[in-house]
C-alpha positions, 0 to 999 in steps of 0.5 A, spaced: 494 781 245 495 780 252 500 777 255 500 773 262 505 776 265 506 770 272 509 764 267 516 764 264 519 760 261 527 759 259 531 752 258 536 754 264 531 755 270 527 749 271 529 744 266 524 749 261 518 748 265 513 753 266 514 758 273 511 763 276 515 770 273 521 771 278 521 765 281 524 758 281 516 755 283 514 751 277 506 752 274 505 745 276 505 745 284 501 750 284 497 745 280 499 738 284 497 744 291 491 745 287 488 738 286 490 736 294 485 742 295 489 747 299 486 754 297 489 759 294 491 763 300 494 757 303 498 756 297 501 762 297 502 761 305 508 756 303 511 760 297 510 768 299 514 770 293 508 768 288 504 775 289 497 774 289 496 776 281 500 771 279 496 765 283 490 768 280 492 770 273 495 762 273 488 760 276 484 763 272 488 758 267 486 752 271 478 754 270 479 754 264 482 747 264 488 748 261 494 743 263 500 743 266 503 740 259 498 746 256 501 751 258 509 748 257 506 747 250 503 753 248 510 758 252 515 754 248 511 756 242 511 763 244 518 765 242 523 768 246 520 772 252 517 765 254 510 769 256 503 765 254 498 769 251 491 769 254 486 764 252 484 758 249 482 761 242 490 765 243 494 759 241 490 756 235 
């Protein structure tokens, strides 16, 4: 199955909420920047330790209409590597 690789999860960093992979920035800013209407681009402008894969791979997420609280659900069900699998159907 595959895994996404650019959301991490431990109970340690970010009280637990979903990050981007090697990073303290929390999924849900890059959703808050999404909703104001900053790009993609311009998001990564402000956190250059996001790679472009990993904003992409978390916004594929986005156009599938996954929420923040989707996401911290379905990693924390994951077990311990704390990566989510892809799509929807994944987390029936």
């Amino acid at each position: 199955m595959n895994r996404l690789s650019s959301i991490s999860v431990h109970p340690e960093i970010q009280d637990g909420a979903p990050v981007f992979t090697g990073t303290r920035i929390r999924i849900e800013t890059f959703y808050d920047f999404l909703r104001i209407g900053v790009s993609v681009s311009e998001f990564l402008d402000e956190f250059p330790s996001i790679t472009r894969d990993q904003a992409l791979e978390v916004y594929d997420l986005v156009t599938q209409q996954y929420t923040p609280d989707d996401i911290a659900a379905l990693a924390s069900s994951n077990g311990p590597q704390g990566n989510i699998a892809s799509g929807r159907l994944a987390a029936a």
